[in-house]
PDB file as gemmi writes it, atoms N, CA and C in Angstrom:
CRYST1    1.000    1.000    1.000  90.00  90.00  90.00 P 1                      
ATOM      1  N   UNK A   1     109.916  97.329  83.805  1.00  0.00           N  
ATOM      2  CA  UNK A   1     109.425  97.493  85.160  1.00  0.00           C  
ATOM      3  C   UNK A   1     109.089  96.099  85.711  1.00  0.00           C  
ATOM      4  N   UNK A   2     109.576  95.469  86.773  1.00  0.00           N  
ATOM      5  CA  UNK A   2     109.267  94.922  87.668  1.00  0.00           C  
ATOM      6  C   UNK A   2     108.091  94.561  87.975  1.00  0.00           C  
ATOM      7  N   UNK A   3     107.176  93.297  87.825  1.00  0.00           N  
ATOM      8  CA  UNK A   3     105.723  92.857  88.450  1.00  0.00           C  
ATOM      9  C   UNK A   3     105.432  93.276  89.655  1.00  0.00           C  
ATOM     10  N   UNK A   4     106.529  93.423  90.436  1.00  0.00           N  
ATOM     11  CA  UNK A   4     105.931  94.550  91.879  1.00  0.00           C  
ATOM     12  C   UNK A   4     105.292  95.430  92.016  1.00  0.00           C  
ATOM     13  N   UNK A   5     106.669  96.741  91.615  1.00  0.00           N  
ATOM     14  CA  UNK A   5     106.063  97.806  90.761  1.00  0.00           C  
ATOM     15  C   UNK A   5     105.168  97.815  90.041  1.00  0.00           C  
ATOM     16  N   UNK A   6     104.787  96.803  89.117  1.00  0.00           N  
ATOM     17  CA  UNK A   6     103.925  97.443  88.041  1.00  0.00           C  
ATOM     18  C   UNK A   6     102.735  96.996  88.454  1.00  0.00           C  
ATOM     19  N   UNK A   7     102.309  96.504  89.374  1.00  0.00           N  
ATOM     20  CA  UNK A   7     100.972  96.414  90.182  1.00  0.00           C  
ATOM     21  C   UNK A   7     100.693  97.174  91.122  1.00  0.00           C  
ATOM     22  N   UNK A   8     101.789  97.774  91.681  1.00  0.00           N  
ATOM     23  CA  UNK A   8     101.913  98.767  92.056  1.00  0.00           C  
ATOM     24  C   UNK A   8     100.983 100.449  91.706  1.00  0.00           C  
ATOM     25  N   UNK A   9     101.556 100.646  90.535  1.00  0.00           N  
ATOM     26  CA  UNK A   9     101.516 101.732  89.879  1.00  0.00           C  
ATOM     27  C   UNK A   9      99.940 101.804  89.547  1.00  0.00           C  
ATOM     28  N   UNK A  10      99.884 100.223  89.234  1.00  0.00           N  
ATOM     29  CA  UNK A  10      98.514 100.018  88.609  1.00  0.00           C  
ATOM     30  C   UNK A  10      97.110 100.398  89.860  1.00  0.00           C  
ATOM     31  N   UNK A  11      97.243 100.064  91.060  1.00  0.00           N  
ATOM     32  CA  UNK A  11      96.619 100.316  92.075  1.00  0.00           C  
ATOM     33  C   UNK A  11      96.530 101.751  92.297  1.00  0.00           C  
ATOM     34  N   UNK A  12      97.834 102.608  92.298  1.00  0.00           N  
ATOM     35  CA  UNK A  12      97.686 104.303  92.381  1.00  0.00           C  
ATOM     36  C   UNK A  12      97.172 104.496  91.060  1.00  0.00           C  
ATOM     37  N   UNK A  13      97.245 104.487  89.996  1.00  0.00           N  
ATOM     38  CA  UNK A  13      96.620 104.985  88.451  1.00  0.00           C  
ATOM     39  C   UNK A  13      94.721 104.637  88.892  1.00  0.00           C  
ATOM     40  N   UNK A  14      94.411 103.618  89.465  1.00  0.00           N  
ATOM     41  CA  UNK A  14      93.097 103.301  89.900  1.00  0.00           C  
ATOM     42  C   UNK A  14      92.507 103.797  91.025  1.00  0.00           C  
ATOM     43  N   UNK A  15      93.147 104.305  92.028  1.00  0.00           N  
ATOM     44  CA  UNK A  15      92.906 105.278  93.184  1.00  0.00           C  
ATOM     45  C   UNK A  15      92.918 107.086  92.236  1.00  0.00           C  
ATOM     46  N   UNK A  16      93.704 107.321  91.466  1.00  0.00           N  
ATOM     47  CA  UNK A  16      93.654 108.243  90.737  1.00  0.00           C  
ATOM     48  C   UNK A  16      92.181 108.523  90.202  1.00  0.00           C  
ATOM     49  N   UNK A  17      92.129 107.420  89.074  1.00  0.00           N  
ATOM     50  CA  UNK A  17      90.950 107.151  88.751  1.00  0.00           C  
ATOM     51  C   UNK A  17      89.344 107.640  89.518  1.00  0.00           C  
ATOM     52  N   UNK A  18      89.423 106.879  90.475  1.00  0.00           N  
ATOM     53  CA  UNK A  18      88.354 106.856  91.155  1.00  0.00           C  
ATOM     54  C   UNK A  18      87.573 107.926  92.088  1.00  0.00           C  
ATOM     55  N   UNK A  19      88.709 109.031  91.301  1.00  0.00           N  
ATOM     56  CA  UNK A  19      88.738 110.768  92.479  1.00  0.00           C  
ATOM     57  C   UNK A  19      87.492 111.200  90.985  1.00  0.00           C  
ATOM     58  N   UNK A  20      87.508 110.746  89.428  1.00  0.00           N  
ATOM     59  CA  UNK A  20      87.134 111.157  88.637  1.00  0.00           C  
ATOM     60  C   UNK A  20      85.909 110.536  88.523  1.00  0.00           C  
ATOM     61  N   UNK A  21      85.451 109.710  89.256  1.00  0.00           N  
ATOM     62  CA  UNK A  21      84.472 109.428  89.462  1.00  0.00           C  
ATOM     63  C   UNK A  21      83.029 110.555  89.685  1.00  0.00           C  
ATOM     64  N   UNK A  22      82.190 110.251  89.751  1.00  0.00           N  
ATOM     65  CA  UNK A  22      81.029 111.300  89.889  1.00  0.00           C  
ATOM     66  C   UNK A  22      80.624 110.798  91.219  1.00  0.00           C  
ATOM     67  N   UNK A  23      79.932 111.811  92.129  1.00  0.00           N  
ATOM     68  CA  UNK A  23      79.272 111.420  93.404  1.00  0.00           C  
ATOM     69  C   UNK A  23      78.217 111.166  93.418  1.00  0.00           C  
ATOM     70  N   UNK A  24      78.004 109.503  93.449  1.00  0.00           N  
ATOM     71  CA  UNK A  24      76.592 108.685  93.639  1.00  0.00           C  
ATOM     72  C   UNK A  24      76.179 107.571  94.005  1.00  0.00           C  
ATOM     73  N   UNK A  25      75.283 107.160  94.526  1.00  0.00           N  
ATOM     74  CA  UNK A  25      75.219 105.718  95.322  1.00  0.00           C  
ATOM     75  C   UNK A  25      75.946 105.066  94.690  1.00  0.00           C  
ATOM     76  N   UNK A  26      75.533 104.950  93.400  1.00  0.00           N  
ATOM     77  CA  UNK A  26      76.620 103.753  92.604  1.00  0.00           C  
ATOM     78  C   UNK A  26      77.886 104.177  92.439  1.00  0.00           C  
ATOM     79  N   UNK A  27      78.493 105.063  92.013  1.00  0.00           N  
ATOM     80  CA  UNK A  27      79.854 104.980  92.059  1.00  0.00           C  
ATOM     81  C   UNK A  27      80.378 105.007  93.735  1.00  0.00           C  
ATOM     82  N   UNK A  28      79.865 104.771  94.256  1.00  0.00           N  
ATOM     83  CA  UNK A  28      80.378 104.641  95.945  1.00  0.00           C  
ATOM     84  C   UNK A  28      80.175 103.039  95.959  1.00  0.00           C  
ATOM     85  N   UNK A  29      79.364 102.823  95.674  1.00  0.00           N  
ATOM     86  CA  UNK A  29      79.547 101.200  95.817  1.00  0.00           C  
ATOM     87  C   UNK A  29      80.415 100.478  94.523  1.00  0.00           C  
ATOM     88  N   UNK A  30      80.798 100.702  93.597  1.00  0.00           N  
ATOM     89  CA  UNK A  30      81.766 100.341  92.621  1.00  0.00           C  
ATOM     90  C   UNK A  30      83.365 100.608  93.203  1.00  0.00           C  
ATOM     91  N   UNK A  31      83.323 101.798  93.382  1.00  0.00           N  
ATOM     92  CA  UNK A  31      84.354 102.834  94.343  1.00  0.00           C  
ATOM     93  C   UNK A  31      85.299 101.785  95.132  1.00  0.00           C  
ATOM     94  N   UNK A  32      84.309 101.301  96.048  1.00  0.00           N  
ATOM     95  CA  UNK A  32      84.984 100.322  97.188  1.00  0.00           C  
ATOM     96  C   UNK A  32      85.022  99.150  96.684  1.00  0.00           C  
ATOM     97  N   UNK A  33      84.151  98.373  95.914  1.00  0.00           N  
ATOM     98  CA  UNK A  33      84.749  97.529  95.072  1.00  0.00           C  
ATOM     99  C   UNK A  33      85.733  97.384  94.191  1.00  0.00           C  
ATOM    100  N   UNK A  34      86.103  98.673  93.196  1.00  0.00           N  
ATOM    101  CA  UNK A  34      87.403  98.468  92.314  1.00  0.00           C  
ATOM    102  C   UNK A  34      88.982  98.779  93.257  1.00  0.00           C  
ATOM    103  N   UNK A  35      88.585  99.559  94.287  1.00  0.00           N  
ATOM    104  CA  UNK A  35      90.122  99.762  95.105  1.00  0.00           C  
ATOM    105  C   UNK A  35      90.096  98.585  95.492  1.00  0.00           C  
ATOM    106  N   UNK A  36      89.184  98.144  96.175  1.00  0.00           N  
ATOM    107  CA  UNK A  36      89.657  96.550  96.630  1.00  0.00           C  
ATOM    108  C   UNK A  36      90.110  95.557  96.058  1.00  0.00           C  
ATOM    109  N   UNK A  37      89.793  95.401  94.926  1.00  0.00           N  
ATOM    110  CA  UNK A  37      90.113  94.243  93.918  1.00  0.00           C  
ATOM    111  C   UNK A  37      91.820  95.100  93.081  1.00  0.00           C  
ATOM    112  N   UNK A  38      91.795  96.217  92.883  1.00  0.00           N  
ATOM    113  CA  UNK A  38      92.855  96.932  92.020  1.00  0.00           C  
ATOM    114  C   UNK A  38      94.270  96.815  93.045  1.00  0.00           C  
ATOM    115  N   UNK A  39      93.565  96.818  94.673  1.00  0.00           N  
ATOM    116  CA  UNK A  39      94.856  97.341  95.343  1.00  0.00           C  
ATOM    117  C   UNK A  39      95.575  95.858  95.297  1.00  0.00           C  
ATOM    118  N   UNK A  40      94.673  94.560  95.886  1.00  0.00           N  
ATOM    119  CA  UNK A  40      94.658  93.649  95.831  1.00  0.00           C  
ATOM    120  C   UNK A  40      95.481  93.308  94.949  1.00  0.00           C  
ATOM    121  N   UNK A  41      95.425  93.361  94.148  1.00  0.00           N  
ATOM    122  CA  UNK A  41      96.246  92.444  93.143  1.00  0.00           C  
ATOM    123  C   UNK A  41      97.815  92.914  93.907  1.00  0.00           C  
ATOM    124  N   UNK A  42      98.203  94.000  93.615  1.00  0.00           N  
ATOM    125  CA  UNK A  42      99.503  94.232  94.396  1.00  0.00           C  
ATOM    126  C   UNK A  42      99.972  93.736  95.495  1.00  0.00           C  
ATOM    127  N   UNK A  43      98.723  93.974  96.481  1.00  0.00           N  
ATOM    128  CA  UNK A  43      99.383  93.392  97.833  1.00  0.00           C  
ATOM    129  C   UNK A  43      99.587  91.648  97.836  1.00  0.00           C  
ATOM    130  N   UNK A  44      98.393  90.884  97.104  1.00  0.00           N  
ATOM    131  CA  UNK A  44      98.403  89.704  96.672  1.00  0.00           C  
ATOM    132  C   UNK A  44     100.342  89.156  95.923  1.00  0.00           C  
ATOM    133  N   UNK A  45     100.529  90.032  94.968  1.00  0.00           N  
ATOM    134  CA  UNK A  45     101.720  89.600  94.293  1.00  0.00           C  
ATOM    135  C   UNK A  45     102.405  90.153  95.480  1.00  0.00           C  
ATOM    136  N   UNK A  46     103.041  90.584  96.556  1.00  0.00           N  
ATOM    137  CA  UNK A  46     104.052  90.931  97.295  1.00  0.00           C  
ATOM    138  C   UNK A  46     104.112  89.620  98.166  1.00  0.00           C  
ATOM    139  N   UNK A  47     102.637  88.685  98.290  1.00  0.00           N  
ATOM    140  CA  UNK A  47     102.753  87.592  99.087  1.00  0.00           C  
ATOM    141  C   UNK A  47     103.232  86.337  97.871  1.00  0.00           C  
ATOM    142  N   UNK A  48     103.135  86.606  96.920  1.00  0.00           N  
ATOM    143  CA  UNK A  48     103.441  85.374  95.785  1.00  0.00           C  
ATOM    144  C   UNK A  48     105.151  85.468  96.092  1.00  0.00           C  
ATOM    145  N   UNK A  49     105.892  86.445  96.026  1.00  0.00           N  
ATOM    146  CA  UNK A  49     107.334  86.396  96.041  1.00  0.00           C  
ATOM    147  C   UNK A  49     107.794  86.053  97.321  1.00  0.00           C  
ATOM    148  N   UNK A  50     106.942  85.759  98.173  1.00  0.00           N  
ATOM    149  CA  UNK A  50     107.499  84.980  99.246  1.00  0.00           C  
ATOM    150  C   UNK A  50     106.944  83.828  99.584  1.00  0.00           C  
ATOM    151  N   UNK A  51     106.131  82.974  98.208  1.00  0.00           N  
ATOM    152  CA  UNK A  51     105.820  81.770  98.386  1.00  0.00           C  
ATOM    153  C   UNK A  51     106.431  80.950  99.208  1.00  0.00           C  
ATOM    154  N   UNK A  52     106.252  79.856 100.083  1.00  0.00           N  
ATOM    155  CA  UNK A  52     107.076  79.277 100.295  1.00  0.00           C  
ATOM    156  C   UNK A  52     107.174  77.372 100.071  1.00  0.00           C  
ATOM    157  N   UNK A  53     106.737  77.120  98.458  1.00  0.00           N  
ATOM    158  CA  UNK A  53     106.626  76.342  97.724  1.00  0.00           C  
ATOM    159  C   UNK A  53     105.378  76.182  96.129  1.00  0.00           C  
ATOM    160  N   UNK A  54     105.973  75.252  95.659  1.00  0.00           N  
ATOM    161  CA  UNK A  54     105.259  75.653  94.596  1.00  0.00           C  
ATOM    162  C   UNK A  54     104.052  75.902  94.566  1.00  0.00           C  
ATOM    163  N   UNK A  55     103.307  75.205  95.159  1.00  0.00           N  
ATOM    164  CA  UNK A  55     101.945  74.833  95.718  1.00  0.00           C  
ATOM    165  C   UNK A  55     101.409  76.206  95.910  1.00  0.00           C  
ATOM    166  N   UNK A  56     101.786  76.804  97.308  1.00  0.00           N  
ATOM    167  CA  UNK A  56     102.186  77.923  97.467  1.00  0.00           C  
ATOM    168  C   UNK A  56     101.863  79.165  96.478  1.00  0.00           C  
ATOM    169  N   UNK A  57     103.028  79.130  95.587  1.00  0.00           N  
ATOM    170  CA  UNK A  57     103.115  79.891  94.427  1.00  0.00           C  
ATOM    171  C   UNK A  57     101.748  80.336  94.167  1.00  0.00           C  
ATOM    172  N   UNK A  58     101.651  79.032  93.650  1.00  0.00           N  
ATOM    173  CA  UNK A  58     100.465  79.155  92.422  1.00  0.00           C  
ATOM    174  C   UNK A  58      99.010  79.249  92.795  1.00  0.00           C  
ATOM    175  N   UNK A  59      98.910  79.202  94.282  1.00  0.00           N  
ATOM    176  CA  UNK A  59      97.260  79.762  95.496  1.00  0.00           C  
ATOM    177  C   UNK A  59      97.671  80.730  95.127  1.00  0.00           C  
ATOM    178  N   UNK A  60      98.584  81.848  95.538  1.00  0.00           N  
ATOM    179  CA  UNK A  60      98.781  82.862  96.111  1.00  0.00           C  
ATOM    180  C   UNK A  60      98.513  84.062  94.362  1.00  0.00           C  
ATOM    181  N   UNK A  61      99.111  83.344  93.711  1.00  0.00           N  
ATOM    182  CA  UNK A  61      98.917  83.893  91.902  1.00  0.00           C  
ATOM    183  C   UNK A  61      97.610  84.118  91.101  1.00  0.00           C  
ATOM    184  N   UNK A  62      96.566  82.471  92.208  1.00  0.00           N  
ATOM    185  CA  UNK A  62      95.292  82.564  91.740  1.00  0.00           C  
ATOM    186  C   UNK A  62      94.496  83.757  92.394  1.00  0.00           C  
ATOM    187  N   UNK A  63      95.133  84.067  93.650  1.00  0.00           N  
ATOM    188  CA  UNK A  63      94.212  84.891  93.688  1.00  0.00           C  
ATOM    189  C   UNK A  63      94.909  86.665  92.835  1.00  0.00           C  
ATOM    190  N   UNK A  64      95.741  86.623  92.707  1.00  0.00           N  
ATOM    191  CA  UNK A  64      96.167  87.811  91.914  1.00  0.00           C  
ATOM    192  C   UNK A  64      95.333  87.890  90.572  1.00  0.00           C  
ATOM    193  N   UNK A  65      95.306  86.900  90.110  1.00  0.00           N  
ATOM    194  CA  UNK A  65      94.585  86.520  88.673  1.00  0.00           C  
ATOM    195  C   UNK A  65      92.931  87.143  88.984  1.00  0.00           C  
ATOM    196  N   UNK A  66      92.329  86.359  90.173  1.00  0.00           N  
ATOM    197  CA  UNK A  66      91.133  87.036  90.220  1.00  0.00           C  
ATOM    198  C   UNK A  66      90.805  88.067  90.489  1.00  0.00           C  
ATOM    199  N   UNK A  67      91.708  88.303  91.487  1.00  0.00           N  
ATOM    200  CA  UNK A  67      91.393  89.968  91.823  1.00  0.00           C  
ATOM    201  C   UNK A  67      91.952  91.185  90.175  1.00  0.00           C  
ATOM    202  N   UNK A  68      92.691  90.450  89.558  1.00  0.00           N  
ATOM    203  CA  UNK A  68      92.736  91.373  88.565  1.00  0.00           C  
ATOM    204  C   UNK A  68      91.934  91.099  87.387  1.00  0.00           C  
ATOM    205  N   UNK A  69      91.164  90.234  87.115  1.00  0.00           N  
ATOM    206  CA  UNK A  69      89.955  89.644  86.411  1.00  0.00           C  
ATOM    207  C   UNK A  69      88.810  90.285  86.995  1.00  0.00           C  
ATOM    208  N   UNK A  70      88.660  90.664  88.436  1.00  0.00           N  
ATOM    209  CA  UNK A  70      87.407  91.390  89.191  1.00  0.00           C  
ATOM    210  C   UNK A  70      87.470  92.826  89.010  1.00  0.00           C  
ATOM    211  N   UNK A  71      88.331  93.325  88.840  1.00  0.00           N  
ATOM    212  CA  UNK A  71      89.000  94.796  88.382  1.00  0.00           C  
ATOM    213  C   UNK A  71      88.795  95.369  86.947  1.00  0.00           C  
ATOM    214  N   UNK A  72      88.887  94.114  85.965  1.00  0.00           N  
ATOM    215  CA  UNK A  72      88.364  94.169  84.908  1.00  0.00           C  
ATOM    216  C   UNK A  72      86.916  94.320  84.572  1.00  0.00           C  
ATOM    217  N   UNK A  73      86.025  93.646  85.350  1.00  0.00           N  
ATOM    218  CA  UNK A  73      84.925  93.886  85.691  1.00  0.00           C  
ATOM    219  C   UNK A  73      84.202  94.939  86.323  1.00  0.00           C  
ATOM    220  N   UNK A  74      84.515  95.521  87.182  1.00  0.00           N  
ATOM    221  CA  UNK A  74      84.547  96.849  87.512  1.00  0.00           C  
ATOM    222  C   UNK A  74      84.719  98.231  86.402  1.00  0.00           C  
ATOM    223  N   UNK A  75      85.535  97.758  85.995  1.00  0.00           N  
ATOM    224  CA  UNK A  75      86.381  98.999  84.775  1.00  0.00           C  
ATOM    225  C   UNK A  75      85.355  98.902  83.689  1.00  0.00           C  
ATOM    226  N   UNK A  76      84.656  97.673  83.062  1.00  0.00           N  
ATOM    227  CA  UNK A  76      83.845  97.628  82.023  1.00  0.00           C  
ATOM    228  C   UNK A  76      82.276  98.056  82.880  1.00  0.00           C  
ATOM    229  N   UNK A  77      81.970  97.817  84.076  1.00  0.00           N  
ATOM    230  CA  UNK A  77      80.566  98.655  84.547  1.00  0.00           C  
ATOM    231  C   UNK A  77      80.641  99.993  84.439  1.00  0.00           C  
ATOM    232  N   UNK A  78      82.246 100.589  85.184  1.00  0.00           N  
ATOM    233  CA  UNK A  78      82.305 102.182  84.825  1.00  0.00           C  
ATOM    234  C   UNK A  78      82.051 102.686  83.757  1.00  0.00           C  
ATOM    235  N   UNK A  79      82.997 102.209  82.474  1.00  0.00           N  
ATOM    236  CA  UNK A  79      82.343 102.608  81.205  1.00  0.00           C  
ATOM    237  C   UNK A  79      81.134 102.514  80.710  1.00  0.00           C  
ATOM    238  N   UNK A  80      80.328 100.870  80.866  1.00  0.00           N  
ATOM    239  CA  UNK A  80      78.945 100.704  80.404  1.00  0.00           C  
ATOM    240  C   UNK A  80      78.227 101.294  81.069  1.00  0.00           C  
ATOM    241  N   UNK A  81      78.447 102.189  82.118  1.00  0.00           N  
ATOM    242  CA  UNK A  81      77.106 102.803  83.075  1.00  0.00           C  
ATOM    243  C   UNK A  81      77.551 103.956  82.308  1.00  0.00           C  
ATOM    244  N   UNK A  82      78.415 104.668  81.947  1.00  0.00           N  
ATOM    245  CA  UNK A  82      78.708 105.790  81.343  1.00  0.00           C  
ATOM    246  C   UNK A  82      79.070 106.771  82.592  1.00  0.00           C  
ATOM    247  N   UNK A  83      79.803 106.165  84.043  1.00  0.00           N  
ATOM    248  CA  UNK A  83      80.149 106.853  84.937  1.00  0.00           C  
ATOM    249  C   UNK A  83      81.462 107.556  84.640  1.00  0.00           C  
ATOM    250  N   UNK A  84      82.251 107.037  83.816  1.00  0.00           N  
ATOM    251  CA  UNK A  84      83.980 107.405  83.273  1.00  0.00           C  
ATOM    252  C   UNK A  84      83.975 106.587  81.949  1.00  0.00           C  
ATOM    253  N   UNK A  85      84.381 107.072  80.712  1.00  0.00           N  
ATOM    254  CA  UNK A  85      84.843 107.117  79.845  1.00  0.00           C  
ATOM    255  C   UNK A  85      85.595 107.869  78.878  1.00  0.00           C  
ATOM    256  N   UNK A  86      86.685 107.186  79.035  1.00  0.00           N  
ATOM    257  CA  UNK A  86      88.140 108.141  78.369  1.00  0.00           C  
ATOM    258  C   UNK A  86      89.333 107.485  78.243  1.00  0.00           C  
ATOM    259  N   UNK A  87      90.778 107.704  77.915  1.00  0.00           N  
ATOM    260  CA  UNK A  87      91.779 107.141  77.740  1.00  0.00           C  
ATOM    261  C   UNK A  87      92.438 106.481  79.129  1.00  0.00           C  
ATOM    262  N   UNK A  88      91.826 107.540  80.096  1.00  0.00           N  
ATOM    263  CA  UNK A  88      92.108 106.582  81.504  1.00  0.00           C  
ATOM    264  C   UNK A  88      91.948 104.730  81.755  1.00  0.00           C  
ATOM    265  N   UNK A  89      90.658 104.898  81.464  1.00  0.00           N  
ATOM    266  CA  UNK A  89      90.039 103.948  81.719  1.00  0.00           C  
ATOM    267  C   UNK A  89      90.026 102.656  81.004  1.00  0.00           C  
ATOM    268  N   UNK A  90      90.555 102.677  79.230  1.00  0.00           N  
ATOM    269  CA  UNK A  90      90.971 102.003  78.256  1.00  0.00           C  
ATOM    270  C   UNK A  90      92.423 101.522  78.612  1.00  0.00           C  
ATOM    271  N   UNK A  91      92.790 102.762  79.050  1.00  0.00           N  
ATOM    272  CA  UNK A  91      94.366 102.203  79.890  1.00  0.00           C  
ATOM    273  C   UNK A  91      94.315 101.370  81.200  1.00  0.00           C  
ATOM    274  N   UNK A  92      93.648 101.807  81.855  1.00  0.00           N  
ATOM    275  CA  UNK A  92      93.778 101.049  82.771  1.00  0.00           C  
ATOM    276  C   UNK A  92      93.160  99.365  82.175  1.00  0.00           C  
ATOM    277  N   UNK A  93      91.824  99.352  81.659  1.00  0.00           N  
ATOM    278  CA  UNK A  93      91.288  97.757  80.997  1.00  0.00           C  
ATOM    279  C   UNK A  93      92.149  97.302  80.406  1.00  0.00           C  
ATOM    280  N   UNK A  94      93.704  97.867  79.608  1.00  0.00           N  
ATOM    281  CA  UNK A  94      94.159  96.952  79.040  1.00  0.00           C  
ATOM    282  C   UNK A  94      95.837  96.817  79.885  1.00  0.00           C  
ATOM    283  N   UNK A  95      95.757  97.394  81.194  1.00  0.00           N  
ATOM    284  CA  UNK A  95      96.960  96.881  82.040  1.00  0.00           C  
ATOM    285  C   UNK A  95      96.191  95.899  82.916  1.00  0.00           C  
ATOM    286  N   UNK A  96      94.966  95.905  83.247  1.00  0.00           N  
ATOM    287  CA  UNK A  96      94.327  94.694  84.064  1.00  0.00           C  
ATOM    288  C   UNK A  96      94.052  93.474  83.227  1.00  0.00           C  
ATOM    289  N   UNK A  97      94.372  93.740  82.059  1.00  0.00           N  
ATOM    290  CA  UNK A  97      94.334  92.349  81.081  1.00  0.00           C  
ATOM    291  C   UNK A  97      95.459  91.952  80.760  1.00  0.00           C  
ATOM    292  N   UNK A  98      96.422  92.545  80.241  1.00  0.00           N  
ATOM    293  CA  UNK A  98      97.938  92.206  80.877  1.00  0.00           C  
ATOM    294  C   UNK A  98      98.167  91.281  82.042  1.00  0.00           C  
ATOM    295  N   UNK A  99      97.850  91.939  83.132  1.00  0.00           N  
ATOM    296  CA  UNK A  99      98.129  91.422  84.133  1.00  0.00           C  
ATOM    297  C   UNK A  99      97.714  90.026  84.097  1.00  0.00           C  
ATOM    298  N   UNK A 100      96.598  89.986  83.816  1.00  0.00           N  
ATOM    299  CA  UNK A 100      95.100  88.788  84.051  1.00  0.00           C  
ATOM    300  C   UNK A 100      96.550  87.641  83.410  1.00  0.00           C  
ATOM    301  N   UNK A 101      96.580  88.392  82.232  1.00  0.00           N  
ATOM    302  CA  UNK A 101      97.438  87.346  81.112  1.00  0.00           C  
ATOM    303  C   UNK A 101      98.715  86.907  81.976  1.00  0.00           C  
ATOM    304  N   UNK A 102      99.619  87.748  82.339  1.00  0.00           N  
ATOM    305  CA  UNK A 102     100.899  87.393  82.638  1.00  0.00           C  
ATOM    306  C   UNK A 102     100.155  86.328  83.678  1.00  0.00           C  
ATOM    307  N   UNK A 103      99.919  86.559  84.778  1.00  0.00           N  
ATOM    308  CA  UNK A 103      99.572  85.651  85.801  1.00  0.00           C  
ATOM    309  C   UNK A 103      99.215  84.402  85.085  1.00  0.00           C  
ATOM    310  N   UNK A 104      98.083  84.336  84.402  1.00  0.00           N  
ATOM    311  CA  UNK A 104      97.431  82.884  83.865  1.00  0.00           C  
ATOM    312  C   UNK A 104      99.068  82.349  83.188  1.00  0.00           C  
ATOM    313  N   UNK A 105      99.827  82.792  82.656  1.00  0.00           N  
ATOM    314  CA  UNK A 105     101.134  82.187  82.073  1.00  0.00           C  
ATOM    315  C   UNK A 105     102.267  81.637  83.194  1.00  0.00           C  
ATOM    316  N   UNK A 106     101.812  83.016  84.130  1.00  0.00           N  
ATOM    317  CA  UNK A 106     103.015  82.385  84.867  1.00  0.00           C  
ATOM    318  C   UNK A 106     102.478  80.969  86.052  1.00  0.00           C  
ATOM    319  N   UNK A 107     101.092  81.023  85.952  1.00  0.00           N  
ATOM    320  CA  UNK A 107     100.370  79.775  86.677  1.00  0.00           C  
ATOM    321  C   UNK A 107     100.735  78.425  85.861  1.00  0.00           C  
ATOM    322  N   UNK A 108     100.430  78.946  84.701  1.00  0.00           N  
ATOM    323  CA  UNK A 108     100.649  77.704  83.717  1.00  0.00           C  
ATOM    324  C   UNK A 108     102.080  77.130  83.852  1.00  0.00           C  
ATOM    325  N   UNK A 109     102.787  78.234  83.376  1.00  0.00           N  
ATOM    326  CA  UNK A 109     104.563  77.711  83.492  1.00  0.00           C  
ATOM    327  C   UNK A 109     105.003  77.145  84.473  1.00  0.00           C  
ATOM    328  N   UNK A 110     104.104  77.663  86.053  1.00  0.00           N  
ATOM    329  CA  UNK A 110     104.817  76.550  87.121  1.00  0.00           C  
ATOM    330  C   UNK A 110     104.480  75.187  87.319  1.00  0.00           C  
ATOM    331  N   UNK A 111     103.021  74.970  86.959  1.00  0.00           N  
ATOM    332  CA  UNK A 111     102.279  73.592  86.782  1.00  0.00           C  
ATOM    333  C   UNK A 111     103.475  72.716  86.109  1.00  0.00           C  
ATOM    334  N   UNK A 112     103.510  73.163  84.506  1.00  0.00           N  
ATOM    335  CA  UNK A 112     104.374  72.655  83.497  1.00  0.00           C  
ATOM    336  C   UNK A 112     105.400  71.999  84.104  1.00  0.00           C  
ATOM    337  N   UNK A 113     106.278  72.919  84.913  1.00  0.00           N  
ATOM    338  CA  UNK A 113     107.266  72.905  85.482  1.00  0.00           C  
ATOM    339  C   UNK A 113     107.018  71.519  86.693  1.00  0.00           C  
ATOM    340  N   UNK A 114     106.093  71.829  87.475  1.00  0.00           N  
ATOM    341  CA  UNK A 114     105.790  70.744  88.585  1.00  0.00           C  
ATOM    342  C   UNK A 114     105.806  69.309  87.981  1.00  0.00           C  
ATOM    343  N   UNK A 115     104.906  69.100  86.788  1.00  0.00           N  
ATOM    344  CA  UNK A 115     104.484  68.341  86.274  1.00  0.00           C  
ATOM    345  C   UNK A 115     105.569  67.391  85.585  1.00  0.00           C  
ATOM    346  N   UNK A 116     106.854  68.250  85.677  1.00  0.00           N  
ATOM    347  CA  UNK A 116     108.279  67.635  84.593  1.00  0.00           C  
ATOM    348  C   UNK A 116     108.924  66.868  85.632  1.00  0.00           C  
ATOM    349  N   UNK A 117     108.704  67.044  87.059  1.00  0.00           N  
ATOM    350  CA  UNK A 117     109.320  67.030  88.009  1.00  0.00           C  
ATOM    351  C   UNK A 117     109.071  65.408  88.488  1.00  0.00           C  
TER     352      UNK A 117                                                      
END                                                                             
């Protein structure tokens, strides 16, 4: 699958998510924090593929990186508050660490790359 797609998917699996949520101040304020940071990352990578230089690139990646590093954060309050815990949610922490990862590599690889230049 495609880094499009698969940030993609990852944003609906987290809107999914967040229906399993319980109704309460705090999960309403987490709520709007993890869609934001989860959707983010997707819409973020749709602007990375139309960088329009390296420079470019690699702003546009940092913020994919954080917003999917902030998502991670989110996902570990849900569990430690004991608002959701289950295979959902283990799945989802270890596609937002994926992600975290690919990005930090593919930041690195373009530097590398700049740097040869």
């Amino acid at each position: 699958m495609d880094l499009k797609k698969r940030t993609k998917v990852f944003a609906l699996e987290i809107i999914k998510m967040v229906d399993l949520l319980p109704s309460s101040k705090i999960s309403y304020v987490i709520t709007n924090q993890i869609l934001r940071s989860a959707t983010s990352v997707g819409a973020n990578y749709r602007a990375v593929t139309r960088a329009k230089s390296d420079k470019d690139f690699i702003n546009k990646l940092k913020i994919c990186e954080e917003e999917s590093d902030e998502t991670i954060y989110w996902l570990e309050l849900i569990e430690e508050a004991g608002l959701l815990k289950n295979e959902l949610t283990k799945k989802l922490l270890k596609e937002a660490d994926e992600l975290t990862a690919i990005f930090v590599a593919s930041i690195n690889t373009k530097r590398a790359k700049m740097n040869q230049k």
